[in-house]
N, C-alpha and C positions, 0 to 999 in steps of 0.2 A: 154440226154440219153433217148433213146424211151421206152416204156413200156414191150418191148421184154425181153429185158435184165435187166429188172427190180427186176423180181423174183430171180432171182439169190442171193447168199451173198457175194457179190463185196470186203467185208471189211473183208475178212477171212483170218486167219494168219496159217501158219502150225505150229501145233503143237509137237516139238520134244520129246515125250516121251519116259520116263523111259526106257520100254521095248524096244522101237525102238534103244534107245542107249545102252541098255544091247546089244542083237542083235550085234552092232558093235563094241561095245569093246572085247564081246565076240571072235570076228574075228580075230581086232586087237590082241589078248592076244596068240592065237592058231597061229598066224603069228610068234610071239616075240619069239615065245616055239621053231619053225620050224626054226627061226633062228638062236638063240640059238645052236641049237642040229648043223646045216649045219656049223657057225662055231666052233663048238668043232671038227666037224667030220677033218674038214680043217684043224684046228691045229693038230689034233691027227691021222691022215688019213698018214702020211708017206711020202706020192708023193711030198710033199714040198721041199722036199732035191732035188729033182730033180734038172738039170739043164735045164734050159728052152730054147727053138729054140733060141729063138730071144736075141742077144747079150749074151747068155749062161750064163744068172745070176739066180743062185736060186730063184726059185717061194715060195715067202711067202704067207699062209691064209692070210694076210690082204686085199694082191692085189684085190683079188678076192671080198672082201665085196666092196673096193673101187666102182670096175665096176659096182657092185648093185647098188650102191646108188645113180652113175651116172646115169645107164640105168632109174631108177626109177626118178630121178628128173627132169631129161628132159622129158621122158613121160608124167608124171604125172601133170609137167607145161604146159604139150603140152594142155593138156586134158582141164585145167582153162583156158588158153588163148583163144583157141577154142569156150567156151563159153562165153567170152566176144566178141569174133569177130562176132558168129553166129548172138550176140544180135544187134553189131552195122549193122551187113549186113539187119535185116529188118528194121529197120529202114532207113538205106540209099537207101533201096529198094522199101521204102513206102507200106511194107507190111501188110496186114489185118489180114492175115488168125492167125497168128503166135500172135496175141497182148497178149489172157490169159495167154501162158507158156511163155514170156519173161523176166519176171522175174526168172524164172525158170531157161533160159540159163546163166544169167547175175551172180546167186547163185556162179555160178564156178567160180567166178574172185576173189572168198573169201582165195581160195589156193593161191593165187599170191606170196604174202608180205610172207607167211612161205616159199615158194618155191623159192624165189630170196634168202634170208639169207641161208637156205641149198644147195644153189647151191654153193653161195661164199664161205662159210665154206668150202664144198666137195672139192670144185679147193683148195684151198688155202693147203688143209690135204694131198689130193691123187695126187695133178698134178703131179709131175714125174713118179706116176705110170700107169697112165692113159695116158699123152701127151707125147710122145718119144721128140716134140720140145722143152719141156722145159730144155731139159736140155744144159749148159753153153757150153758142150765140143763140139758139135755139131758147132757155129760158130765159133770157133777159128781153122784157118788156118793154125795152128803150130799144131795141134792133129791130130794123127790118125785116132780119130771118124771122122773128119771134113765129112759134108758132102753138099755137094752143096746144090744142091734143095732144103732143110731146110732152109740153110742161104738164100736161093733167098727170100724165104717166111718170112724171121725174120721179117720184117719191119710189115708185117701185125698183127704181134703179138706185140712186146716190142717197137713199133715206143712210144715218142722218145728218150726213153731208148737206151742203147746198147743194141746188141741182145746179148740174153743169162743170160739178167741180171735178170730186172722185168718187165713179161707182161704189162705194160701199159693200152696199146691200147686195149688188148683183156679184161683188167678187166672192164678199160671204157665203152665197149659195153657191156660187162653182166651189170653193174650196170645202165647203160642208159636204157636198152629197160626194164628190171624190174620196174627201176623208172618209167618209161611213161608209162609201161602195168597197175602197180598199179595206177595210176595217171590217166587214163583213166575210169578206172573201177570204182573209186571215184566218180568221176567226173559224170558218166552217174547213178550210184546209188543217188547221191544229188538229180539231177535232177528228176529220177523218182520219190521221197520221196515230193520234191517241186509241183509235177504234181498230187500224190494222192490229195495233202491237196490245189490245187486252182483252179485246172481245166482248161480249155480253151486249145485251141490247141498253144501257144506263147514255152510249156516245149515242145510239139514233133517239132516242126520246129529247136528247140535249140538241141533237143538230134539227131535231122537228120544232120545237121553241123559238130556237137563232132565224129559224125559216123564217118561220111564221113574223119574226119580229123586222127581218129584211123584207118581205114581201110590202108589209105597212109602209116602210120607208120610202121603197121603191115605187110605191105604190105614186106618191106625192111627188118624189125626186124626179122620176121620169117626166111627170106630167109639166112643173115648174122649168125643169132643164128644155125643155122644149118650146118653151114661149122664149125661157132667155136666151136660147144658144142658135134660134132657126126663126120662131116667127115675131124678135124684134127687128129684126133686118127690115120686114116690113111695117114700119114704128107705128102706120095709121091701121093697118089691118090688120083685124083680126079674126079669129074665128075660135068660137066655145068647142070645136072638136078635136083640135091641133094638137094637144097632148097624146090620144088614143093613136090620132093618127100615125104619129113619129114614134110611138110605140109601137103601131103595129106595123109598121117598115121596119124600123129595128129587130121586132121581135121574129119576123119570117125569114130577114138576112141573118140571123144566130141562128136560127134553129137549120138554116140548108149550110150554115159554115160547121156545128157540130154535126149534120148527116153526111158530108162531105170527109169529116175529119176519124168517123167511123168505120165507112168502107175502108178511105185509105188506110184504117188502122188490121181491119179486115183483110185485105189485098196485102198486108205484109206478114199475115200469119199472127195477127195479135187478137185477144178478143174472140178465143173458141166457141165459150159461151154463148156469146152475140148469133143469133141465126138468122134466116129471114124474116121472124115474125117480127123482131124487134126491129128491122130496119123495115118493116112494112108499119111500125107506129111512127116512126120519124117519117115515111113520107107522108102520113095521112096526116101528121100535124102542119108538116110544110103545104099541102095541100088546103087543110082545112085554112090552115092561115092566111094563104094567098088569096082565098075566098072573103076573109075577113078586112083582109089590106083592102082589096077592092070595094069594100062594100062601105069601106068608112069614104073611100076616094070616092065616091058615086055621092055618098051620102053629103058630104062637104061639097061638091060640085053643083048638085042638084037644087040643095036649098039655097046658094046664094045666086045661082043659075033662074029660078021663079022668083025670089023675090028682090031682084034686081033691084039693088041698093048700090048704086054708084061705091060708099067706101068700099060694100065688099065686093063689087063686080071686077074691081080694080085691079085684083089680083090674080083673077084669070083670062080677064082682058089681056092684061101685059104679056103673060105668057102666051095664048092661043093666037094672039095678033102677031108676035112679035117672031121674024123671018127666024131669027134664029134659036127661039124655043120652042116657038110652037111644034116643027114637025117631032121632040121627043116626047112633047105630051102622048102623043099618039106611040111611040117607041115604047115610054114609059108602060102603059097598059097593056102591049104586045109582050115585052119582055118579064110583065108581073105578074098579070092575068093569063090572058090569052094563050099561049103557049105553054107554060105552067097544069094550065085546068082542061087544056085538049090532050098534053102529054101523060098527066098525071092520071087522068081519071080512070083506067082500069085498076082493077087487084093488081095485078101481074105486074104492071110498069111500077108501084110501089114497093116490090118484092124484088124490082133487079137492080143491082147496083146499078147498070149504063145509063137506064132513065134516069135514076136522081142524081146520079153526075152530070147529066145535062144536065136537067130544071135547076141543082140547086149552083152549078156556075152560071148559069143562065140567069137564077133571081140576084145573086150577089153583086152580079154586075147591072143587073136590071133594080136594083135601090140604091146603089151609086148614083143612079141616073134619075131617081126620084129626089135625092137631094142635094143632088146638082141642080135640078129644077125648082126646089126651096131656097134655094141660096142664090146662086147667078143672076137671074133678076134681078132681085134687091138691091146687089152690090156692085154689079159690072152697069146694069142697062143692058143696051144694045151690044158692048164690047167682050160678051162673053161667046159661050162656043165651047165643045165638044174637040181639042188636038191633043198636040203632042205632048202639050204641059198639062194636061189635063189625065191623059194614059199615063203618063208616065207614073207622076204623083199616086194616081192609084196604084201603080205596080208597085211602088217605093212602101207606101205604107202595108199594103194587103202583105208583100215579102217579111216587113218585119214584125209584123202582126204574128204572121207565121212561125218566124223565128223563134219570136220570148213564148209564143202558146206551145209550141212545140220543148224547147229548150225547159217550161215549165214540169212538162209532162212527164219527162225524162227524169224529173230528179224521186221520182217516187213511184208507187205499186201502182198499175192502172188499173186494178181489180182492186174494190174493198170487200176483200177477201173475208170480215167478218162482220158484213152486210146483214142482219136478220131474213134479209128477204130475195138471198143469193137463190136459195131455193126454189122461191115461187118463179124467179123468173129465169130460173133454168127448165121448168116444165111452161112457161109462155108458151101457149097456141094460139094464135089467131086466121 
């Protein structure tokens, strides 16, 4: 280590204090109240007698928490995995600039292991109100429900169950790519911990391997987690770009929750190293990416938009028709694009902390609301909606999100202080 980098205090841990976790329970607590009240409002709100569009069965308040807790659990794992991947891509990338905050991104893989057990719980409580394929009378060819297309698809879900019985296959894949996401993030967390304490470069050539071999993984798990966890909900439609897409929602909402989680680390005197060039890379990603979210959203729009195919029209019908999704589609693109790409686009606004604390609270809550629009539909119809069970639930998860990422962060060096390429990106200019 050259004498550049010397001054610095390599061996600094953050400190998770008191106030800082008042702060977030505080949040959490004003969440619990918000949803509390959204479902009392649900239970006592009346509309539940209703009968609903879709196969005309009364809509229950529970339905509706269900969808929450879905929309919030995929999100919200999207957000951790995002920053275990961001961490393996520099490293597979042999990147410099990025070495002080890698740790940083690597924090988020701390929500993993709660977010795999709350997703299996949430399937195992809410699946028939949530997946319309679970249910049994759908493959049986002697039922009036029967309906083709579903049974075509059984095999993907209950193989080699009967269809209609027990997913199988599909609990396999949540429980696989969990097991291997957590199991990766261990695994690069050892090694960094073995790299503070002996140095030499032998741990980065090992953690550029691990990379490499999580990127492959992820590569597939993302794409498969995405048809099973978001676009079976719509059991007839589908679309060959769903994977990328839910990736790159995922990937812009991590990447503004780690530039977010840097300032803040910044603004409490941690992270000396860290200057403006390198928080001018994190906005140029969240920028570049926010151009890429849009472009797959234009791109999936566009082509079932001209070659208007009833199953796939179907899908943007319901929402752009429908009183109460349609005005966030338009929300949605203000809060992901629009704003983002008018705020973001000089030098300067990428270089100051105030813009990216807009844009990137402004995208976090702007893909909340992109897969709230993947999911609601599907599973409410017409009975969903943007309240108080709705806020709340996000403040509930985003605070404990918070929590274990933060509480993770805490237990070890936030600097890998025998980084090979602590150096280079102590002289980062851009």
């Amino acid at each position: 280590m050259a004498h550049d980098v010397q001054h610095y205090n390599l061996d600094q841990k953050f400190d998770f204090t008191a106030a800082t976790k008042k702060s977030v329970f505080t949040v959490l607590i004003i969440g619990a109240a918000l949803l509390v009240i959204g479902i009392l409002m649900a239970i006592f709100g009346g509309h539940h007698e209703e009968a609903a569009e879709a196969g005309g069965h009364a809509f229950h308040w529970y339905e509706r928490l269900y969808a929450n807790l879905w929309i919030n659990n995929v999100y919200f794992t999207g957000i951790a995995i995002i920053g275990v991947f961001f961490f393996a891509v520099q490293y597979a990338a042999q990147a410099g600039w990025s070495a002080p905050i890698s740790r940083v991104m690597l924090s988020f893989g701390n929500w993993l292991p709660y977010a795999g057990i709350l997703m299996i719980v949430t399937f195992f409580v809410a699946n028939h109100d949530l997946f319309h394929w679970t249910h049994a009378y759908l493959f049986d060819t002697n039922s009036p429900e029967y309906d083709k297309i579903i049974d075509g698809k059984g095999a993907f879900f209950y193989w080699p169950m009967a269809k209609g019985s027990f997913p199988a296959f599909y609990i396999l894949r949540m429980v696989l790519f969990f097991g291997f996401w957590v199991f990766f993030f261990n695994k690069f967390k050892k090694i960094s911990a073995q790299e503070d304490q002996l140095g030499g470069t032998s741990h980065w050539f090992k953690m550029r391997s691990w990379s490499a071999y999580f990127i492959i993984f992820f590569a597939v798990s993302s794409s498969i987690s995405a048809w099973d966890w978001v676009m079976s909900i719509d059991t007839h439609w589908f679309s060959t770009l769903f994977g990328w897409y839910v990736f790159s929602s995922w990937f812009v909402s991590g990447l503004s929750a780690i530039t977010l989680l840097v300032i803040f680390l910044k603004s409490r005197g941690y992270l000396e190293m860290v200057n403006e060039n390198h928080v001018h890379d994190l906005g140029k990603f969240v920028f570049g990416f926010t151009i890429f979210w849009t472009y797959l959203w234009f791109s999936q729009f566009l082509l079932i938009y001209y070659a208007n195919i009833p199953e796939e029209s179907v899908y943007f019908i319901e929402r752009l028709s429908s009183d109460v999704y349609g005005p966030y589609i338009f929300v949605n693109l203000a809060m992901n694009f629009f704003l983002p790409f008018l705020i973001l686009m000089t030098r300067d606004a990428k270089r100051h902390g105030i813009f990216l604390k807009l844009v990137c609270t402004l995208i976090i809550a702007g893909h909340w609301v992109d897969f709230f629009l993947m999911v609601q539909p599907g599973t409410l119809g017409h009975n969903g909606g943007i309240g108080f069970m709705e806020i709340g639930m996000f403040l509930v998860y985003g605070s404990a999100v918070t929590l274990v990422v933060l509480g993770g962060l805490a237990k070890g060096n936030l600097i890998p202080k025998n980084h090979p390429m602590l150096e280079e990106s102590y002289h980062h200019h851009i």
